[in-house]
C-alpha positions, 0 to 999 in steps of 0.5 A: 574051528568048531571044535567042543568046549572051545569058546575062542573059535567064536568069541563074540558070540560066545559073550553073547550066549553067556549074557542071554543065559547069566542075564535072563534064562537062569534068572527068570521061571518061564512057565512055557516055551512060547514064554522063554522065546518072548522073554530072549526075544525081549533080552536081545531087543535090550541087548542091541538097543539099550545096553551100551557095551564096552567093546564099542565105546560104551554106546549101543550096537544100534547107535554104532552100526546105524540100525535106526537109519537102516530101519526107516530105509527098510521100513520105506522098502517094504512099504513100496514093495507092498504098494508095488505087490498090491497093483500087481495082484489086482492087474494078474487078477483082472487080466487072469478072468479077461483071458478066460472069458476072451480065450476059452480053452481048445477042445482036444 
């Protein structure tokens, strides 16, 4: 299945690498590594955003698989997580400092 110079093991993502390298690598000069990695980076925001693809319908991967509800759902997750995150240290915080100062360490 992962055999060399065979593209119909995957061929999804083989479409996919030949897009990112025919519609944005060959076509841009990128002066440093940090420029090539924002400039795929900006390539696969478009190509799951914008470019609406024929093997779905003419519509976006975002559109199809519901990323934007996904999005607002995780973005709601984390914010909770870090509100949740944000007591718990200020709590094991002040409690760390409490224990000390009410327990001392045993002398051996």
């Amino acid at each position: 299945m992962d055999g060399v110079g065979r593209a119909t093991d995957n061929i999804c993502i083989e479409r996919f690498w030949r897009s990112i390298k025919y519609k944005n690598i060959y076509l841009n000069a990128y002066d440093s590594t940090l420029e090539l990695y924002k400039g795929i980076h900006r390539y696969v925001e478009f190509y799951n955003w914008e470019r609406k693809h024929q093997g779905l319908g003419y519509v976006t991967p975002a559109d199809v698989y519901g990323a934007i509800d996904k999005l607002s759902t995780y973005s709601q997750q984390f914010t909770k997580r870090k509100k949740v995150a944000k007591k718990e240290k200020v709590y094991n915080s002040s409690n760390r400092f409490d224990s000390l100062i009410n327990n001392p360490p045993i002398a051996v």
